[in-house]
N, CA, C and O atoms as CSV, one atom per row, in Angstrom:
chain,resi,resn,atom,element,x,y,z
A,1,UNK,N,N,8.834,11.995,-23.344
A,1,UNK,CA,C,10.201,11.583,-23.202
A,1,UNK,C,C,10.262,10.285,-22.393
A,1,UNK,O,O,9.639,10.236,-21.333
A,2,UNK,N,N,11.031,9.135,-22.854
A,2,UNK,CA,C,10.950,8.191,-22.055
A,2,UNK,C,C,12.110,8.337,-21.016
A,2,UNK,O,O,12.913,9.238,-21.258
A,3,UNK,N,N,12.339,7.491,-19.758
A,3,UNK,CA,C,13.263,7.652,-18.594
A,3,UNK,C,C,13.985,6.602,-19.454
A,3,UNK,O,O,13.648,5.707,-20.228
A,4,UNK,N,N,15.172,7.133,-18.953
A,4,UNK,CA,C,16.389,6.202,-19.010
A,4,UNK,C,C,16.480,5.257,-18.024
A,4,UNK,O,O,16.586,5.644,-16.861
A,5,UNK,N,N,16.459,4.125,-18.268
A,5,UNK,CA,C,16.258,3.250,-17.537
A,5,UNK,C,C,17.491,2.668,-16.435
A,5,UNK,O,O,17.302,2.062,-15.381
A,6,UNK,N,N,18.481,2.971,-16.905
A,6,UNK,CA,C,19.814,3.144,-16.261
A,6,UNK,C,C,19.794,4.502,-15.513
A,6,UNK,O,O,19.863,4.412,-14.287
A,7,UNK,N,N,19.745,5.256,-15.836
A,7,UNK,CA,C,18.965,6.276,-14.697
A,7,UNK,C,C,17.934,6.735,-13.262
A,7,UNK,O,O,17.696,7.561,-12.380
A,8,UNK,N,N,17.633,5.591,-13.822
A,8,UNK,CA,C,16.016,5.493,-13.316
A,8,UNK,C,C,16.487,4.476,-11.956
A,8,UNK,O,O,16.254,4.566,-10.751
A,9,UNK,N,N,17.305,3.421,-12.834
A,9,UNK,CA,C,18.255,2.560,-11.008
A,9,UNK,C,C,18.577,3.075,-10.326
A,9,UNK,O,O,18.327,3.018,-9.123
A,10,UNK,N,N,19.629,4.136,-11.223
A,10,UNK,CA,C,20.660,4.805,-9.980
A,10,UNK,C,C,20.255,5.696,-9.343
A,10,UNK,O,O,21.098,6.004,-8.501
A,11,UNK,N,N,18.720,6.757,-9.253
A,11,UNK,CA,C,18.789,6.995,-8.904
A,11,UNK,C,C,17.469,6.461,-7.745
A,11,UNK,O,O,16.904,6.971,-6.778
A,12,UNK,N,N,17.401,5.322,-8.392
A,12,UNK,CA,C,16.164,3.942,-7.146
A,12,UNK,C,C,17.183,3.495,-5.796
A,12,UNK,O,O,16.848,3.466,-4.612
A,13,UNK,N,N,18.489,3.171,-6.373
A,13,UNK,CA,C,19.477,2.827,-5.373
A,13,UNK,C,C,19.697,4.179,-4.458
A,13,UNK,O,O,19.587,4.119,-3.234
A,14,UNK,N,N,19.888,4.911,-4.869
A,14,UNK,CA,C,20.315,6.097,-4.334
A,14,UNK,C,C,19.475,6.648,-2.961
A,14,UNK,O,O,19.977,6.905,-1.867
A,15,UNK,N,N,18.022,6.753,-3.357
A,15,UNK,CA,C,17.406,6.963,-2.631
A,15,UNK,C,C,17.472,5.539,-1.285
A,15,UNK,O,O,17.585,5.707,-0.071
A,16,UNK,N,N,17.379,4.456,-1.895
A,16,UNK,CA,C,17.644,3.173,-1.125
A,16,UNK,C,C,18.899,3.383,0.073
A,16,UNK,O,O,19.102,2.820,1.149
A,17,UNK,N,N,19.424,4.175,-0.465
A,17,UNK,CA,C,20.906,4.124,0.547
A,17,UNK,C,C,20.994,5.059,1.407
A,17,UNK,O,O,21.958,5.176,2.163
A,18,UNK,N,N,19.869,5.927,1.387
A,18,UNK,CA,C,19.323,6.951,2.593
A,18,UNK,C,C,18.584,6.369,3.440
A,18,UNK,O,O,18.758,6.852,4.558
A,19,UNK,N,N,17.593,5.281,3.411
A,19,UNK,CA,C,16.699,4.759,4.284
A,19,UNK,C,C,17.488,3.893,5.415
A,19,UNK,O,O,18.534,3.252,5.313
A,20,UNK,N,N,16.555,4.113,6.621
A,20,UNK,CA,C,17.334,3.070,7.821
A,20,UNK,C,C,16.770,1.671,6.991
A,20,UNK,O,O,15.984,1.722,6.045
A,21,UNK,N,N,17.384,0.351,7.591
A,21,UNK,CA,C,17.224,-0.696,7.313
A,21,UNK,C,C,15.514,-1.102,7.428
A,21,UNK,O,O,14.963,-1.754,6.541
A,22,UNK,N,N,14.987,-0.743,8.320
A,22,UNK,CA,C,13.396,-1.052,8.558
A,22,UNK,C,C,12.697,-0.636,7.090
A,22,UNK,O,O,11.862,-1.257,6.433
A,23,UNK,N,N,13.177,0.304,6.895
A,23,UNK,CA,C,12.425,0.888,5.621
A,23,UNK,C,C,12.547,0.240,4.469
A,23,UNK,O,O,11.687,0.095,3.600
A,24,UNK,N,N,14.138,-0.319,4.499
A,24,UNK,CA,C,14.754,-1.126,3.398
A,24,UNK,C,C,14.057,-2.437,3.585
A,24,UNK,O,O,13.608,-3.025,2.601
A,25,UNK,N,N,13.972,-2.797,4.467
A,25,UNK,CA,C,12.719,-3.887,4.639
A,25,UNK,C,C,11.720,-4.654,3.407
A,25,UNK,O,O,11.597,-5.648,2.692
A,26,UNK,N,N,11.001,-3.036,3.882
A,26,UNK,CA,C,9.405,-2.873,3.490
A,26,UNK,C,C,9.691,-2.265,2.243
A,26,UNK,O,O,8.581,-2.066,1.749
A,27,UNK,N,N,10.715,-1.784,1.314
A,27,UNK,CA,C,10.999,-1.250,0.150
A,27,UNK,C,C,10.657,-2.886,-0.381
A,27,UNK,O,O,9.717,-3.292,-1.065
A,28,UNK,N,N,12.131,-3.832,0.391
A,28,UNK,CA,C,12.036,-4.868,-0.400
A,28,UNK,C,C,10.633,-5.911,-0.392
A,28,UNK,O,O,10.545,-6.812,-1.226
A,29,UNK,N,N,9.634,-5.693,0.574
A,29,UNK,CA,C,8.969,-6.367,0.382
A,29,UNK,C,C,8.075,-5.739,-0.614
A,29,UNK,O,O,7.011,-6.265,-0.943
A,30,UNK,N,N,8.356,-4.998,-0.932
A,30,UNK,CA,C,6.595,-4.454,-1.915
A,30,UNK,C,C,7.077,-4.540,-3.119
A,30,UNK,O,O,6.408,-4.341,-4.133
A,31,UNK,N,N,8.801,-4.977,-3.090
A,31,UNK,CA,C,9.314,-5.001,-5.040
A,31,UNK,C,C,9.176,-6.276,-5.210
A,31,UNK,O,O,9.139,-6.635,-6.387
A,32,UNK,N,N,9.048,-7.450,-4.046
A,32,UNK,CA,C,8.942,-8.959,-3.439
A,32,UNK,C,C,7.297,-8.722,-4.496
A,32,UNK,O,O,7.139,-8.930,-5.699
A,33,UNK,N,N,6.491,-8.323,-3.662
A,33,UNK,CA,C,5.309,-7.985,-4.332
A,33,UNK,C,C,4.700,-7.709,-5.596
A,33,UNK,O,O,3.636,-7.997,-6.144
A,34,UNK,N,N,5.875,-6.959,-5.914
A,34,UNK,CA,C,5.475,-5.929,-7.112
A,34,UNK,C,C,5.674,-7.609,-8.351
A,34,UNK,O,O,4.840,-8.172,-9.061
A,35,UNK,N,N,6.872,-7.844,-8.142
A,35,UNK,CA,C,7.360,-8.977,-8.618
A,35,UNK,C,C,6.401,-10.441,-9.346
A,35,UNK,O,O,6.242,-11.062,-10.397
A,36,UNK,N,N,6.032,-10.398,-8.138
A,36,UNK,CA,C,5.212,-11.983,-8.128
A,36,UNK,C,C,3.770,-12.078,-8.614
A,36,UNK,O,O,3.335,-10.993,-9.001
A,37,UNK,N,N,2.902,-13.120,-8.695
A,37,UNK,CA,C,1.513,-13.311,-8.875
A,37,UNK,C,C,0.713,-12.571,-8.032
A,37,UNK,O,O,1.338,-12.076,-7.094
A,38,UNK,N,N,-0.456,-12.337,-8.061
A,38,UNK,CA,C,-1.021,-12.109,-6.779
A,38,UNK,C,C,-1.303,-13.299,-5.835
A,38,UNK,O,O,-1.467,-13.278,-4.615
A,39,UNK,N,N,-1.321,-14.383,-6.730
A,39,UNK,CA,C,-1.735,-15.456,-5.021
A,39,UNK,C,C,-0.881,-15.315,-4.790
A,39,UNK,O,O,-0.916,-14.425,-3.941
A,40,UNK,N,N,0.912,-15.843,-5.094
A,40,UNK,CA,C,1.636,-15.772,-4.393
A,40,UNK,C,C,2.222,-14.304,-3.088
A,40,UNK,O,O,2.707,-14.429,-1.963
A,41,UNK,N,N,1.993,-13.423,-3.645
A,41,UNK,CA,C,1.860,-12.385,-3.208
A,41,UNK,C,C,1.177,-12.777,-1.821
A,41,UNK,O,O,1.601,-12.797,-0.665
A,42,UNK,N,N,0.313,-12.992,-2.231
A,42,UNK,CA,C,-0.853,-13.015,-0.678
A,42,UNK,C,C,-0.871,-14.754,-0.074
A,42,UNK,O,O,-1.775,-15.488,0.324
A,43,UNK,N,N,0.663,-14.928,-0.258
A,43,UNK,CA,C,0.862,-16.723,0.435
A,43,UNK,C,C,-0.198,-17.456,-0.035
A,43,UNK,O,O,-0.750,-18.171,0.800
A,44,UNK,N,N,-0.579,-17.463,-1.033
A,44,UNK,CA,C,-1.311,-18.850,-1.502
A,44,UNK,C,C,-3.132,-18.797,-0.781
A,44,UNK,O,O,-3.993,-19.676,-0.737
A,45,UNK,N,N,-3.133,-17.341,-0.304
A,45,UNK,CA,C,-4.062,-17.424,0.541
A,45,UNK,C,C,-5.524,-17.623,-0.195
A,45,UNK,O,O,-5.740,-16.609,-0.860
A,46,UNK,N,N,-6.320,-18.322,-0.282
A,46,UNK,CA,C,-7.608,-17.788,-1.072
A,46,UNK,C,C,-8.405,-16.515,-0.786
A,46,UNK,O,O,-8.710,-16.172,0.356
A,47,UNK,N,N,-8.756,-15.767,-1.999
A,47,UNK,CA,C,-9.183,-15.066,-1.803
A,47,UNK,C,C,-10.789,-14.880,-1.282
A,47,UNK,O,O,-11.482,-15.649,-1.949
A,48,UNK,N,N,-11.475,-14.241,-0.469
A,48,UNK,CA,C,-12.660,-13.720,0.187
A,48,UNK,C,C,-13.732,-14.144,-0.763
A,48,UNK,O,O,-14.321,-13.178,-1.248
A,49,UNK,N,N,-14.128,-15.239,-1.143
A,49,UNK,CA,C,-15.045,-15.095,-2.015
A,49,UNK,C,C,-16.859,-14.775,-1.483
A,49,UNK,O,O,-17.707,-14.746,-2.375
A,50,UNK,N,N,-17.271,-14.565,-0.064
A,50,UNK,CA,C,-18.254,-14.002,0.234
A,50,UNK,C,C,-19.007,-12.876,-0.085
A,50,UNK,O,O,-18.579,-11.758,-0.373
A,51,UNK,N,N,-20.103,-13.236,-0.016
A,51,UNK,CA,C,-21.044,-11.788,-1.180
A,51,UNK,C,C,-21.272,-10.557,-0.285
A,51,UNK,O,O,-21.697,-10.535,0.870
A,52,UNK,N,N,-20.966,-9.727,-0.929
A,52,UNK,CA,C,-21.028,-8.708,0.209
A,52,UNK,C,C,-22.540,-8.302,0.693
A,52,UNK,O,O,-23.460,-8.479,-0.106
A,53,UNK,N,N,-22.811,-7.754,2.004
A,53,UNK,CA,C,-24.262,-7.753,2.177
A,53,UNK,C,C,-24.741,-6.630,1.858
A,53,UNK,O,O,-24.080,-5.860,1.162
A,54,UNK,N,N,-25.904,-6.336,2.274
A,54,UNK,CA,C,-26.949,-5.066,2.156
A,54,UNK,C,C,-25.877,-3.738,2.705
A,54,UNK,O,O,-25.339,-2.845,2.050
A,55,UNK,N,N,-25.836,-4.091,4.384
A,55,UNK,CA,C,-25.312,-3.151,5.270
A,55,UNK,C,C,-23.810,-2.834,5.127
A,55,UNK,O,O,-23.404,-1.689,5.324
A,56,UNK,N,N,-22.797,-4.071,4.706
A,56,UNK,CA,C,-21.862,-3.912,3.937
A,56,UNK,C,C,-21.293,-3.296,2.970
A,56,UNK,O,O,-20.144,-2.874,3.102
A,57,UNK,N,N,-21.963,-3.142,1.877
A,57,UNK,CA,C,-22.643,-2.071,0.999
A,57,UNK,C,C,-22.645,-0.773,0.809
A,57,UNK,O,O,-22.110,-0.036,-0.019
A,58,UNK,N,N,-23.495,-0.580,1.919
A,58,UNK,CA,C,-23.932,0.587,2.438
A,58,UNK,C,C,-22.872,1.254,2.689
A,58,UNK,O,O,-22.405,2.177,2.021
A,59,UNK,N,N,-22.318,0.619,4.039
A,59,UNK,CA,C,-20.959,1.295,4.646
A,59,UNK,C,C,-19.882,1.450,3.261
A,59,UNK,O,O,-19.294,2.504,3.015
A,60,UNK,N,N,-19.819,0.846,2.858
A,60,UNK,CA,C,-18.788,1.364,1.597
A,60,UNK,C,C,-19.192,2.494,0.692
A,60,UNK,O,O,-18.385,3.385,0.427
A,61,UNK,N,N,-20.068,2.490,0.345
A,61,UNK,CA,C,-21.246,3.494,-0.193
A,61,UNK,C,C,-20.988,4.863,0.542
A,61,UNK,O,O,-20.730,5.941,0.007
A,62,UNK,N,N,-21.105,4.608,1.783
A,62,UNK,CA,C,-20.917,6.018,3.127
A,62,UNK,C,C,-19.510,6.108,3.084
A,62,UNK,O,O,-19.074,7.256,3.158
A,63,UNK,N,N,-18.629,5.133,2.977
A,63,UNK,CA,C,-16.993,5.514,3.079
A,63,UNK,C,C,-16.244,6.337,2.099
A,63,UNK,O,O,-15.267,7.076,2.221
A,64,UNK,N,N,-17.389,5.808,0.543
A,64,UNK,CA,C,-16.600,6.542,-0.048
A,64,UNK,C,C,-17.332,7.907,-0.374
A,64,UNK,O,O,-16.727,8.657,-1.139
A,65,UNK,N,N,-18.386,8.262,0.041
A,65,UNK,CA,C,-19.078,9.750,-0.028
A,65,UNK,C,C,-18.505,10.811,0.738
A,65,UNK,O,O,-18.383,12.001,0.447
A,66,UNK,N,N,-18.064,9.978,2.105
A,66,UNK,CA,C,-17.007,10.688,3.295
A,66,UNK,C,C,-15.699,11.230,2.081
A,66,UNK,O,O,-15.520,12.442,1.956
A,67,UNK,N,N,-15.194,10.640,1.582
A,67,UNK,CA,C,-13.583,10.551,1.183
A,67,UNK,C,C,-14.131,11.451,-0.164
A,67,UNK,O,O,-13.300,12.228,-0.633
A,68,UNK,N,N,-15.384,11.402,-0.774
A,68,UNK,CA,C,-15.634,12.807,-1.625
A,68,UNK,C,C,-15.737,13.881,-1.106
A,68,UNK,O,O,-15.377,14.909,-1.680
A,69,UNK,N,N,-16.291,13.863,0.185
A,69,UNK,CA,C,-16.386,14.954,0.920
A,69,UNK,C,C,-15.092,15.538,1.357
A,69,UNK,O,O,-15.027,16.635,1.912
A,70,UNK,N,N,-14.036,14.768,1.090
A,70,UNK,CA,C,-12.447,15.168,1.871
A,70,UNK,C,C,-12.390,15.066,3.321
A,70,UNK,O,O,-11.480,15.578,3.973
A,71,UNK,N,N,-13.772,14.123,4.058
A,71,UNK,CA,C,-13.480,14.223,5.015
A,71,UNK,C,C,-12.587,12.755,5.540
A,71,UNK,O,O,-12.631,12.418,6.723
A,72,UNK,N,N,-11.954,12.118,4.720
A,72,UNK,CA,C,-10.885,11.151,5.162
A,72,UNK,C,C,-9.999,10.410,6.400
A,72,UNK,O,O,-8.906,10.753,5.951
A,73,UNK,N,N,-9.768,9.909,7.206
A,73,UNK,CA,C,-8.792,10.391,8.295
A,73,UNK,C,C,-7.349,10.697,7.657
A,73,UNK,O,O,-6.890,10.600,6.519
A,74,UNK,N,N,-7.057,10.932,8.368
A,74,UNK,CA,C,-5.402,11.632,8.043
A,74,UNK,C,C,-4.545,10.508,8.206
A,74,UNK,O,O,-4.701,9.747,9.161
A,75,UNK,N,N,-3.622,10.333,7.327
A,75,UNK,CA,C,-2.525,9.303,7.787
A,75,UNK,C,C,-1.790,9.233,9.138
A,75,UNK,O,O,-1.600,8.156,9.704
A,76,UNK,N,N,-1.397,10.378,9.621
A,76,UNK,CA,C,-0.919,10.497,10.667
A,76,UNK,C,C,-2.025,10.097,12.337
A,76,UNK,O,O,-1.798,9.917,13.533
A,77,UNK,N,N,-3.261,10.129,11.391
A,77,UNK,CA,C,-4.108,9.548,12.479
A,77,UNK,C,C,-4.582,7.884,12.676
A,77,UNK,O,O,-5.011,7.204,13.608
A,78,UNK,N,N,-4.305,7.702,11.508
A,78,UNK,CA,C,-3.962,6.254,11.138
A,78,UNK,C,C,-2.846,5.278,11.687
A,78,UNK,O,O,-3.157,4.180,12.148
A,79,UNK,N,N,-1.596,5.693,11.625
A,79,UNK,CA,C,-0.501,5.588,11.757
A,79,UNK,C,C,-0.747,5.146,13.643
A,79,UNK,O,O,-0.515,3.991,14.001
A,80,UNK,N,N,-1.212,6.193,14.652
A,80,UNK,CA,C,-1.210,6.445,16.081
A,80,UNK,C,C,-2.527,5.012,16.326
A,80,UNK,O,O,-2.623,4.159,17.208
A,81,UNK,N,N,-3.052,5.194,15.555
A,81,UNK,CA,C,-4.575,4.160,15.746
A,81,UNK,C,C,-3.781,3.354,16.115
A,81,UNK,O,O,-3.628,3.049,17.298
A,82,UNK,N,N,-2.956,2.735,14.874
A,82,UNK,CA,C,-2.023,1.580,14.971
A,82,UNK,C,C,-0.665,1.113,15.941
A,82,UNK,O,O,-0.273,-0.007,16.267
A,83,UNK,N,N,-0.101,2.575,16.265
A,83,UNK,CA,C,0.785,2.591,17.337
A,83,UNK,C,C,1.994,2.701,16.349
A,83,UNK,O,O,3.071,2.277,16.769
A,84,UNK,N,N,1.944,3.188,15.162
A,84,UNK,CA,C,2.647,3.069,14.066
A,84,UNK,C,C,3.583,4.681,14.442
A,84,UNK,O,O,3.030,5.732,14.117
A,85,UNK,N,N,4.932,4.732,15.101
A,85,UNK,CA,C,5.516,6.203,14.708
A,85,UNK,C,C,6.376,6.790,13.777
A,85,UNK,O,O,7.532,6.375,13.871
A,86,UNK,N,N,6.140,7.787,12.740
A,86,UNK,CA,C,7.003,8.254,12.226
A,86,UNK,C,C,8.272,8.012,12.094
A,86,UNK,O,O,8.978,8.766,11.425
């Protein structure tokens, strides 16, 4: 079944009109996002073109065996790392 797309606004706005303004923010920046190129997206920034190393690698290799394992951190532990509250 496809969504009605007039549907699908009202009820995008809807939810929009429950959030405090901070949130409305960061809604609008990620549709800002969603929107655009990726350079522009990321200010014109160039992207990382360095090769990744051996040990570099590795650790990604180990990050994502952790996150098969389900042993992940938790968002909410993420969030405090950052000083980020609910």
């Amino acid at each position: 079944m496809v969504p009605d797309p007039t549907h699908e606004r009202q009820k995008a706005h809807e939810l929009l009109d429950l959030l405090s303004i901070e949130k409305v923010a960061v809604v609008r920046s990620l549709l800002e996002v969603m929107m655009e190129p990726l350079s522009k997206s990321l200010n014109s920034v160039p992207l990382d073109d360095e090769e990744v190393t051996k040990e570099t690698a590795a650790a990604i290799e180990e990050a994502r065996a952790s996150l098969a394992r389900s042993e992940g951190i938790p968002h909410d532990e993420v969030l405090r790392e950052f000083g980020i509250k609910k």
